[in-house]
Every structure is written in C-alpha cells, then in structure tokens.
DOMIMI-757506 format. One record per residue: residue number from 1; x, y, z of N, C-alpha, C in turn. Coordinates in nm, 3 decimals. Layout:
N
[NUM; [X; Y; Z]; [X; Y; Z]; [X; Y; Z]]
...
***
This chain:
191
[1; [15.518; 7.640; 26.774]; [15.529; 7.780; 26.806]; [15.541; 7.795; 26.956]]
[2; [15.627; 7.928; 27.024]; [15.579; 7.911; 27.157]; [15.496; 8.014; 27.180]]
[3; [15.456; 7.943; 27.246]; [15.285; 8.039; 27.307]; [15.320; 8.127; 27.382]]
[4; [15.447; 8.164; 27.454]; [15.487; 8.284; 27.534]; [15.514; 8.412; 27.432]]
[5; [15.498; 8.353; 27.355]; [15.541; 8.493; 27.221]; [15.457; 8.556; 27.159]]
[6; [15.399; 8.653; 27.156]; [15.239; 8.682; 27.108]; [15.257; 8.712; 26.981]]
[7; [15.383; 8.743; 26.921]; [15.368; 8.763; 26.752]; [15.376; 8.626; 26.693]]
[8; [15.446; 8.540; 26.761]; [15.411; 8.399; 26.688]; [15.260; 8.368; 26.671]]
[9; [15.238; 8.368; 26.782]; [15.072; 8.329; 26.793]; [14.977; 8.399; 26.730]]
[10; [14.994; 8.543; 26.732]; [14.903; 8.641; 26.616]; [14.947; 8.563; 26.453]]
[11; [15.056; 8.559; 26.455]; [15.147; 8.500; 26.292]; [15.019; 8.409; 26.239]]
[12; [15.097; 8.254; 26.389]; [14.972; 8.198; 26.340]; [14.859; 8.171; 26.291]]
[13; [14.814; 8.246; 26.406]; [14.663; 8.269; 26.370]; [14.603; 8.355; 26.230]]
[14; [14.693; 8.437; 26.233]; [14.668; 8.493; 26.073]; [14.685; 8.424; 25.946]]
[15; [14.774; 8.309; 25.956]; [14.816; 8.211; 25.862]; [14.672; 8.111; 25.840]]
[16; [14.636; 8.096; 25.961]; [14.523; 7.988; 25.967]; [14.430; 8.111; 25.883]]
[17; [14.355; 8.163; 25.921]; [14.303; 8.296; 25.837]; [14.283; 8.282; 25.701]]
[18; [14.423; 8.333; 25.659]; [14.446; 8.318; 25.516]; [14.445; 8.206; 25.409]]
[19; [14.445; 8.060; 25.524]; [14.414; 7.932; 25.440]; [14.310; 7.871; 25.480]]
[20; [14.204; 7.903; 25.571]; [14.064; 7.859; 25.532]; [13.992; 7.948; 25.658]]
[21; [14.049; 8.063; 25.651]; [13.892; 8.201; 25.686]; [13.911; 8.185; 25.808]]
[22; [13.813; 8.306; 25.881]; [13.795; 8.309; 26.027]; [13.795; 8.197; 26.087]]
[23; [13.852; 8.182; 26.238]; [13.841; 8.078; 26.297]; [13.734; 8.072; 26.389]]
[24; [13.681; 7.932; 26.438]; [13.522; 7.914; 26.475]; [13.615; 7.855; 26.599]]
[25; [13.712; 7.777; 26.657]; [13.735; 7.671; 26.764]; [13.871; 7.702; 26.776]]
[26; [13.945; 7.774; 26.913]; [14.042; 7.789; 26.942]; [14.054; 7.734; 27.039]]
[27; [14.135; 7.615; 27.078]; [14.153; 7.587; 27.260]; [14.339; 7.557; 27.237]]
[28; [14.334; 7.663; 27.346]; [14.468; 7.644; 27.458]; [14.521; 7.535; 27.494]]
[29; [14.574; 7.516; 27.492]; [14.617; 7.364; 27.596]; [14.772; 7.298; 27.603]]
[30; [14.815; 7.436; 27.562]; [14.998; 7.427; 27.600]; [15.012; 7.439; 27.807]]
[31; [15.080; 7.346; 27.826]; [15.107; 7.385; 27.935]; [15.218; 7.311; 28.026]]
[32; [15.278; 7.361; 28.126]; [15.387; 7.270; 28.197]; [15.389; 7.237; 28.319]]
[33; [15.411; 7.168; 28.374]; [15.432; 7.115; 28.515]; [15.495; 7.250; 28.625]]
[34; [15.591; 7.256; 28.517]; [15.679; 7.383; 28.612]; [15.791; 7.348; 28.719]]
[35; [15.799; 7.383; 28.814]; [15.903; 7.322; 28.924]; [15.775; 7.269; 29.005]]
[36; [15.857; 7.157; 29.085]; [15.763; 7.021; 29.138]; [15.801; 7.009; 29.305]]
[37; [15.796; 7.019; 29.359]; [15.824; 6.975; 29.521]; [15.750; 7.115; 29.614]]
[38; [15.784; 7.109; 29.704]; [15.751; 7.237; 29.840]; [15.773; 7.358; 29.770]]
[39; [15.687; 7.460; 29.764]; [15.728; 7.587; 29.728]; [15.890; 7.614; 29.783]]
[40; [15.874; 7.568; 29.927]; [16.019; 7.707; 29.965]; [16.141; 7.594; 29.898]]
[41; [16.146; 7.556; 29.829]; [16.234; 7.470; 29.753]; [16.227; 7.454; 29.612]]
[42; [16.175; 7.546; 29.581]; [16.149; 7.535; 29.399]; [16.284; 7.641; 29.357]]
[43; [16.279; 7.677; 29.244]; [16.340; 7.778; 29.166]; [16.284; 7.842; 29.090]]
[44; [16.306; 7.969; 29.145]; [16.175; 8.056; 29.073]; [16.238; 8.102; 28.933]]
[45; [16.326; 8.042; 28.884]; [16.271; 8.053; 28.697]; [16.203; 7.939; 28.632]]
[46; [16.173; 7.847; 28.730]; [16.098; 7.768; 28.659]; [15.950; 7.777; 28.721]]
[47; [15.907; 7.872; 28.830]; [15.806; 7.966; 28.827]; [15.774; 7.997; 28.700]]
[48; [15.890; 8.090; 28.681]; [15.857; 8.204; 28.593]; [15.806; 8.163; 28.440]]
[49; [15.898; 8.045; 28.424]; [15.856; 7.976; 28.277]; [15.686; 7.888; 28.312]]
[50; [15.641; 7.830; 28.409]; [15.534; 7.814; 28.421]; [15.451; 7.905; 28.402]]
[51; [15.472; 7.980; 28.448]; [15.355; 8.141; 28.483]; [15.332; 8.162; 28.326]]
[52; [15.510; 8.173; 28.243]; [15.485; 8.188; 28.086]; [15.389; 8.120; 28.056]]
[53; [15.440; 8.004; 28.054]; [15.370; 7.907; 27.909]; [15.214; 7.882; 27.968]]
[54; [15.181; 7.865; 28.085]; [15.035; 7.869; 28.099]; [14.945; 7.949; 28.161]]
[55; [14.945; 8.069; 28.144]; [14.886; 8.194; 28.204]; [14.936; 8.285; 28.081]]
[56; [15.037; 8.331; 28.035]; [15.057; 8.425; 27.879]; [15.011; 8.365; 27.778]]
[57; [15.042; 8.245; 27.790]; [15.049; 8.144; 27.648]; [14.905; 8.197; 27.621]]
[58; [14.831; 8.141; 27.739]; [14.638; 8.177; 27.753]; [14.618; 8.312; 27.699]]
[59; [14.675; 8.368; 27.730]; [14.652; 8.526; 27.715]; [14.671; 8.531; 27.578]]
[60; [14.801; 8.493; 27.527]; [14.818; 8.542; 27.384]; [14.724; 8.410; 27.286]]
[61; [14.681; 8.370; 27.288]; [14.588; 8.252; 27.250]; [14.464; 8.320; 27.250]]
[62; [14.395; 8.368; 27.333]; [14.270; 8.402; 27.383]; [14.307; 8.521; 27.267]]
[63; [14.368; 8.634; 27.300]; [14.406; 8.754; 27.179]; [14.398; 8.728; 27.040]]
[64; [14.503; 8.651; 27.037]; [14.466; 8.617; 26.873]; [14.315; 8.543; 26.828]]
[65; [14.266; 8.451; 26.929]; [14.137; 8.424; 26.844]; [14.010; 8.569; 26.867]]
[66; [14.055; 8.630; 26.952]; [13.929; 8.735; 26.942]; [13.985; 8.845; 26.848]]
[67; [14.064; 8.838; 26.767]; [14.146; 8.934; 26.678]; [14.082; 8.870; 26.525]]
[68; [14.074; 8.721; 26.526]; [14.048; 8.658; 26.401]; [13.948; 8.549; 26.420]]
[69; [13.863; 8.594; 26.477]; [13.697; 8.516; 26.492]; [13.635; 8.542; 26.413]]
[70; [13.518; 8.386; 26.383]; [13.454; 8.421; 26.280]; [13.306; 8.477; 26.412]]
[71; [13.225; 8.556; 26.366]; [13.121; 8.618; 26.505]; [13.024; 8.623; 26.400]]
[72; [12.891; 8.601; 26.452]; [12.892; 8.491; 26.582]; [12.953; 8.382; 26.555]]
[73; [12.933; 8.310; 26.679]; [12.976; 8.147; 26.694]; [13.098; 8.117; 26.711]]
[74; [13.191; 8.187; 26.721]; [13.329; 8.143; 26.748]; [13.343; 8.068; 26.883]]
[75; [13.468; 7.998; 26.923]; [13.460; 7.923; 27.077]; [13.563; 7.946; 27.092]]
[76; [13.571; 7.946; 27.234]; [13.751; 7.988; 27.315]; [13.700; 7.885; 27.437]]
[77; [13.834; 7.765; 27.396]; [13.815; 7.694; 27.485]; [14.006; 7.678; 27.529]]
[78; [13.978; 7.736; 27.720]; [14.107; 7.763; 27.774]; [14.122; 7.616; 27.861]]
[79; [14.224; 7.536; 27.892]; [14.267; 7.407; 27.930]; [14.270; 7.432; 28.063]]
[80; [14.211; 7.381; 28.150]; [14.276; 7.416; 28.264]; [14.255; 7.308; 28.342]]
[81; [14.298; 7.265; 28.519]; [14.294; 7.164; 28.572]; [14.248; 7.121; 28.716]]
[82; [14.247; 7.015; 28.735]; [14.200; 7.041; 28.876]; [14.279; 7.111; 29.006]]
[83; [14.412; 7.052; 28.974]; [14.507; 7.149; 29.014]; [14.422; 7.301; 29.072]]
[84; [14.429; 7.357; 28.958]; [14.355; 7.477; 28.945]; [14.238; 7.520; 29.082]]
[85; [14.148; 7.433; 29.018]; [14.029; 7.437; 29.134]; [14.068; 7.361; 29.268]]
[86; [14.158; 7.267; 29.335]; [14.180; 7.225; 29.423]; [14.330; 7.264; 29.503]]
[87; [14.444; 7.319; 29.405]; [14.570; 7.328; 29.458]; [14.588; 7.246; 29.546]]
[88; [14.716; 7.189; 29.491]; [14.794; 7.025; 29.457]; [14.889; 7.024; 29.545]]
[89; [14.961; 6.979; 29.676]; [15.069; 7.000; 29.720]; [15.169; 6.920; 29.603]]
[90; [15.315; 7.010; 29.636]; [15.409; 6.975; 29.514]; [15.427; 7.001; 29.384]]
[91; [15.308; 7.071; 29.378]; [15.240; 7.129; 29.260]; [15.202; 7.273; 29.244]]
[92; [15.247; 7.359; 29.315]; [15.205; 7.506; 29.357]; [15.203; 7.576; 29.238]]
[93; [15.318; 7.588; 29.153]; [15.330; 7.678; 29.065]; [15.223; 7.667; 28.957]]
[94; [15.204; 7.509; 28.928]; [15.079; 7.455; 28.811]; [14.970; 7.482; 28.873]]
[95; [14.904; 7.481; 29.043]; [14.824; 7.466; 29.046]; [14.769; 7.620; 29.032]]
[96; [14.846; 7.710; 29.062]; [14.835; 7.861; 29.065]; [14.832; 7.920; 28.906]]
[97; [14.884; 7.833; 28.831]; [14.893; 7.859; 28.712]; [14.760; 7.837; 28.633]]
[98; [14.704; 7.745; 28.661]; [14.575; 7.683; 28.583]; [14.446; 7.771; 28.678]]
[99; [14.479; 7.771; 28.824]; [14.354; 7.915; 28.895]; [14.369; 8.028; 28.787]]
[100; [14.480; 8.127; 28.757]; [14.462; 8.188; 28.691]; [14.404; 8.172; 28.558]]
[101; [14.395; 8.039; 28.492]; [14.325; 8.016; 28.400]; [14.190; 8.059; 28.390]]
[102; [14.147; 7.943; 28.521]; [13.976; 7.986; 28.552]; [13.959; 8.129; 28.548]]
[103; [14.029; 8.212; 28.624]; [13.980; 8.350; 28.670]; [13.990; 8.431; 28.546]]
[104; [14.082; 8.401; 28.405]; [14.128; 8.448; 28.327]; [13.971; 8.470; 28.256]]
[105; [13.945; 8.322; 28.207]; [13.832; 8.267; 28.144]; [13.763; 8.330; 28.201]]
[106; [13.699; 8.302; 28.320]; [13.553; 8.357; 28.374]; [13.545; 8.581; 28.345]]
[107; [13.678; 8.640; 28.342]; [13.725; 8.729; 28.291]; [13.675; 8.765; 28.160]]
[108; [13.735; 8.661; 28.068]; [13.723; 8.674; 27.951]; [13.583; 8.684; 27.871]]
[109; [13.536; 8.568; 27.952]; [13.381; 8.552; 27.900]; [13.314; 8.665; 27.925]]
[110; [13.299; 8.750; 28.055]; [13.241; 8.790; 28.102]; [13.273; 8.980; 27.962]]
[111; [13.379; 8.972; 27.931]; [13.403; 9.095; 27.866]; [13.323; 9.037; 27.695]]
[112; [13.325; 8.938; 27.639]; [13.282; 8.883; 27.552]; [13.164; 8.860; 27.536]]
[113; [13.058; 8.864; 27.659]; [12.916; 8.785; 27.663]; [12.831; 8.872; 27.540]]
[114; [12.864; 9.013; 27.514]; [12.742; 9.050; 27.393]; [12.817; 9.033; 27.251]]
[115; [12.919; 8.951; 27.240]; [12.993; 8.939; 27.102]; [12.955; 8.845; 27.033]]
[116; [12.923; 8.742; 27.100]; [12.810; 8.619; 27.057]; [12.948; 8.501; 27.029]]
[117; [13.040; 8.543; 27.112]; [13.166; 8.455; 27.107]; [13.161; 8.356; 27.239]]
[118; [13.188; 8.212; 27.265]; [13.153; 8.176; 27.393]; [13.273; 8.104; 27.419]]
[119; [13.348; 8.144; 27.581]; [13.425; 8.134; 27.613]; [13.418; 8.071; 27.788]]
[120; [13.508; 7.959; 27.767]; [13.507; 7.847; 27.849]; [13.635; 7.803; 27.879]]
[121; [13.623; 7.791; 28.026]; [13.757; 7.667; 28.089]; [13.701; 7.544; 28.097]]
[122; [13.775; 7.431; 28.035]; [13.749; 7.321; 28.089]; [13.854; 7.255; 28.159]]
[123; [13.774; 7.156; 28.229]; [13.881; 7.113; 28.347]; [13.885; 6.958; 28.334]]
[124; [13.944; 6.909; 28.212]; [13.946; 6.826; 28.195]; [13.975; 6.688; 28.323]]
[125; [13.934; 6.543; 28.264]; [14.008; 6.424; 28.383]; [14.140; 6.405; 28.351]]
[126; [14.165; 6.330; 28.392]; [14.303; 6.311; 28.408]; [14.358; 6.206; 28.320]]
[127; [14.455; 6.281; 28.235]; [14.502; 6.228; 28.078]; [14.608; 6.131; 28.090]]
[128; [14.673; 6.028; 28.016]; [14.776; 5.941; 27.976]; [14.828; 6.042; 27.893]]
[129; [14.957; 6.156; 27.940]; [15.021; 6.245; 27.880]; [15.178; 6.174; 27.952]]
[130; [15.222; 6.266; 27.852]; [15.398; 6.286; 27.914]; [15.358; 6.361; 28.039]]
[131; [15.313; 6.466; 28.057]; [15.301; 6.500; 28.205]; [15.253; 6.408; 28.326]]
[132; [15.152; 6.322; 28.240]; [15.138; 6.225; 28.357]; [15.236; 6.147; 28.433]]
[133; [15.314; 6.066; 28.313]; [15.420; 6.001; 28.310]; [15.544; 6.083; 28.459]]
[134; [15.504; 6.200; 28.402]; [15.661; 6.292; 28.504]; [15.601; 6.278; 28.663]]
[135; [15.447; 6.264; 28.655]; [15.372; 6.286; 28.793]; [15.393; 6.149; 28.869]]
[136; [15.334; 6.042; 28.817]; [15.356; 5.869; 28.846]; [15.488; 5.859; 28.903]]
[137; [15.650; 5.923; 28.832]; [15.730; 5.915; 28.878]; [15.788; 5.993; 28.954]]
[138; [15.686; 6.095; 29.021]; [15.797; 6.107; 29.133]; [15.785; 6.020; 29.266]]
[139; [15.853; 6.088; 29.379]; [15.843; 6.037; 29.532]; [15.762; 6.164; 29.579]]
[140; [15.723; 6.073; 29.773]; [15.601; 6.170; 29.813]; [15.676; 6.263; 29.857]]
[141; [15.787; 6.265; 29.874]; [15.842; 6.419; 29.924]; [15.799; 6.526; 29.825]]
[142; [15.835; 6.516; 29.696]; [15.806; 6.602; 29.586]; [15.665; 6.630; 29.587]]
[143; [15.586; 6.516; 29.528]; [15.425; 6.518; 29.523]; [15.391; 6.438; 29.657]]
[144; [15.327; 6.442; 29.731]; [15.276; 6.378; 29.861]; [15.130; 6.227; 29.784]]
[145; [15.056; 6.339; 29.650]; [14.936; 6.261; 29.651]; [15.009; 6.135; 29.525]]
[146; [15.163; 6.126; 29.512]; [15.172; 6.040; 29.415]; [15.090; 5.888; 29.413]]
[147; [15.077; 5.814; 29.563]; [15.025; 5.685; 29.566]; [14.865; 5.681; 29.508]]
[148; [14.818; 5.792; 29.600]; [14.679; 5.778; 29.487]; [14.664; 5.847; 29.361]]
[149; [14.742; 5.917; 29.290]; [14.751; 5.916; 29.155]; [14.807; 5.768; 29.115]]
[150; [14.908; 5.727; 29.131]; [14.932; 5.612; 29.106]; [14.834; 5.472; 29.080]]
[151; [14.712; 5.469; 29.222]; [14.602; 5.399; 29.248]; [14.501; 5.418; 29.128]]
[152; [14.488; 5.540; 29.108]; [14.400; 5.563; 28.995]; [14.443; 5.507; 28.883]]
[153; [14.594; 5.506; 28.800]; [14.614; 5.526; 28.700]; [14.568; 5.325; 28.732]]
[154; [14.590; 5.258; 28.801]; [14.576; 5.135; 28.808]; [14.472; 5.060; 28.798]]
[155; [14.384; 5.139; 28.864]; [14.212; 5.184; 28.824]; [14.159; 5.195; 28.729]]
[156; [14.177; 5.234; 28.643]; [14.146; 5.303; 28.524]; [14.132; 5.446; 28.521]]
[157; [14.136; 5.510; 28.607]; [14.118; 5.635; 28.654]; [14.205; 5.749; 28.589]]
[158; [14.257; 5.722; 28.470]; [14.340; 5.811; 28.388]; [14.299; 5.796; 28.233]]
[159; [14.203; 5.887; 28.159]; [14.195; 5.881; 28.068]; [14.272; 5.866; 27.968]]
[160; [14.227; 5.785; 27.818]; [14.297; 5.803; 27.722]; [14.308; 5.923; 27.658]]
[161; [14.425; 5.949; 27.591]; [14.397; 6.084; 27.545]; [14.282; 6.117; 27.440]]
[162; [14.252; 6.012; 27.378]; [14.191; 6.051; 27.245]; [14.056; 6.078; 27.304]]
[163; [14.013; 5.975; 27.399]; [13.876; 5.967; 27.440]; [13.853; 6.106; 27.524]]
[164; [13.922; 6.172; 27.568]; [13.960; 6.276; 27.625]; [13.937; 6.395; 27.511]]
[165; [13.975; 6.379; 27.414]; [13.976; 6.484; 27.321]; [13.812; 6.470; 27.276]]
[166; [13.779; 6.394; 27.271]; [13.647; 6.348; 27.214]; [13.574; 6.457; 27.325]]
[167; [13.554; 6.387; 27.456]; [13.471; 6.453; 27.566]; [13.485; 6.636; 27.565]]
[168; [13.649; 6.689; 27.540]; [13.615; 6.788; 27.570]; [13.568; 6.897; 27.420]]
[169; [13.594; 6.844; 27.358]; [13.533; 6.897; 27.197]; [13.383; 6.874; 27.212]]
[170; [13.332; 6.798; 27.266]; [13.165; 6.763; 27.287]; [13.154; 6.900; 27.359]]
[171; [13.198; 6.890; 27.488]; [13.159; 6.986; 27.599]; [13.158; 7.114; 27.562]]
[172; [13.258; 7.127; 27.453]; [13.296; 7.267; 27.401]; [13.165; 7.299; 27.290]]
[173; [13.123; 7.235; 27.224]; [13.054; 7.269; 27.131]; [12.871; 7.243; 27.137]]
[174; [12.887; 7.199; 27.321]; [12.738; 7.238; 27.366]; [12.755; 7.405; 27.381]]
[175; [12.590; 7.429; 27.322]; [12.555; 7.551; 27.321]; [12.519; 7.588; 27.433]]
[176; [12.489; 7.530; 27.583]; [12.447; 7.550; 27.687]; [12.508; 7.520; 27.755]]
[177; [12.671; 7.500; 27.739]; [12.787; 7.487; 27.867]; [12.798; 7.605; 27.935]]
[178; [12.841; 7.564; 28.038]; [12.893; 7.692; 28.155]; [13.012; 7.745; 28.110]]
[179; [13.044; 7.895; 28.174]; [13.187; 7.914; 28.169]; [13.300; 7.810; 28.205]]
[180; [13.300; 7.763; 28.332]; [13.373; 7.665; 28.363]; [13.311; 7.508; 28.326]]
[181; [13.394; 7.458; 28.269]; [13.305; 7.334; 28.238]; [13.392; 7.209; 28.315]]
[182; [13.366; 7.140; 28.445]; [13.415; 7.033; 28.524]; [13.405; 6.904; 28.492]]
[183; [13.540; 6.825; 28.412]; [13.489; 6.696; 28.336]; [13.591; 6.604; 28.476]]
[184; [13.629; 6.636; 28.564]; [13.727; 6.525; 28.617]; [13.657; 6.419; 28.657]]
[185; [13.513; 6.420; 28.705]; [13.478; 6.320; 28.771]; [13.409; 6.221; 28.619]]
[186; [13.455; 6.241; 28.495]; [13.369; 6.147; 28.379]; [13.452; 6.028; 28.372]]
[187; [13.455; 5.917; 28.375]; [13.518; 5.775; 28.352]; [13.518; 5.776; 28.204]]
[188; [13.651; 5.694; 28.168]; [13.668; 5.697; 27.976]; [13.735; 5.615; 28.003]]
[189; [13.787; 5.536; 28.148]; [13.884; 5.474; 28.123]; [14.053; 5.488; 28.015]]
[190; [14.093; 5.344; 28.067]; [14.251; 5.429; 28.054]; [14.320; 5.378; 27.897]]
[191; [14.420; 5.389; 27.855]; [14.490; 5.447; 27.729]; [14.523; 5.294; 27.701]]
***
C-alpha cells in the first residue's frame, strides 16, 4: 500500500479490523532516503516525495490506528532515526523528515495521554537494510560521514535486521517506555 494515501491506509486498517478485531500494535516504518548530497543541490521533488512517504505516511498511519484501536492498551510505535535527532550532512531531507517524526510523536502522545493509548518514537540502531546498502555506497561529496558508516558496518556496528525487530518490539511493549525511545547506542551486532 502507499502510505502517502490515507484511504489506502484507513482501507487497510479496516480490513485488518474485520479479520481479527481492533488493533493493539501499529508501527510505521515506511520510509526513504529521499534526495542525498548538499541541500543547494538536491531536487526538490524528491524533497517532496520524502516529506510524503515519511512525515504523511506517519500521519496517515498514526490516523488510522487511533480510528481502529483496541483502548485501552493499544501502541503507536512511529520509526524514526538518528538522522532525526542529530541531522546528517547529505542527508537533509531524511534527517528533517524523521525530526518531524519525533515532534509528530511527542505531539501525538501528548493529545492521547488520557486514552490509555501509548505512543512512541523509536530511534532505532543502525539496520542491514537496502537503505543501508544505498548509504555504504555513496562518495563523501554526497554523504561526508560515509567512511565511518562504512567503519562501523566493519565493526559490527550495523544491526541485523531481525535482531533489530526483536529489540524494538521489546522496547515497544515495555509499559514504562518514554515517548521517545533511543536504541542507537544497543550492540546486536551485524547481519
């Protein structure tokens, strides 16, 4: 489905509904790189499709599960990155993309706190994805920090995905997580 479309995503979510009941665990986690090098050298429709798919996508994601929650106890868990909390040279549009995440979330929660619904960014480590893959290969003109991403992934310093999925489904389903929940610095080693 694409997540820029909010009747797909309501669709969805109503489909899930109708074949096994309110939903208890929604997380986000569509998202794109976007355009990659110096801002004053990007192309702003591939802004614009970033901004889509990970800042609306969130939005229409976050909508549909507070439309078809089971309450109490439902979870809204939004993807977001370090990017986000640090902004990435070469990386402007993602990293601006995933801030709005946080601010979205900390937003969200904050309108949600007496619904008994709990809503969280996590900021996951750093995954063995196809996005990784696109990051490893560029040059430092584009990304500047490619050598020490690179260093890490050599390191072990790039999680597997699965072990990754593990950590943030844990994190999500402590009852005493924060809004923002910060996993980059956890070791899982690599894929």
């Amino acid at each position: 489905m694409d997540v820029c479309e909010w009747r797909a995503v309501d669709t969805f979510a109503q489909e899930v509904v109708e074949a096994v009941g309110p939903i208890d665990l929604w997380i986000n986690n569509a998202g794109v790189l976007g355009p990659l090098g110096p801002v004053a050298s990007t192309d702003l429709a591939e802004w614009e499709r970033c901004l889509k798919v990970n800042v609306l996508g969130v939005v229409n994601g976050s909508r549909a599960l507070l439309a078809h929650r089971s309450s109490p106890g439902s979870i809204l868990v939004n993807i977001a990155s370090r990017a986000g909390v640090r902004g990435l040279p070469g990386l402007a549009a993602y990293s601006a993309s995933k801030a709005a995440v946080i601010a979205l979330t900390a937003s969200l929660a904050q309108e949600a706190a007496s619904s008994g619904t709990r809503i969280m960014a996590i900021v996951p480590p750093s995954v063995e994805t196809d996005m990784q893959n696109t990051l490893q290969d560029l040059d430092e003109r584009t990304f500047p920090l490619v050598k020490d991403w690179r260093r890490r992934r050599r390191e072990g310093g790039i999680a597997d995905p699965n072990a990754a999925a593990e950590l943030i489904l844990s994190a999500a389903l402590r009852e005493d997580a924060d809004v923002i929940v910060d996993l980059t610095d956890v070791q899982l080693g690599a894929g």
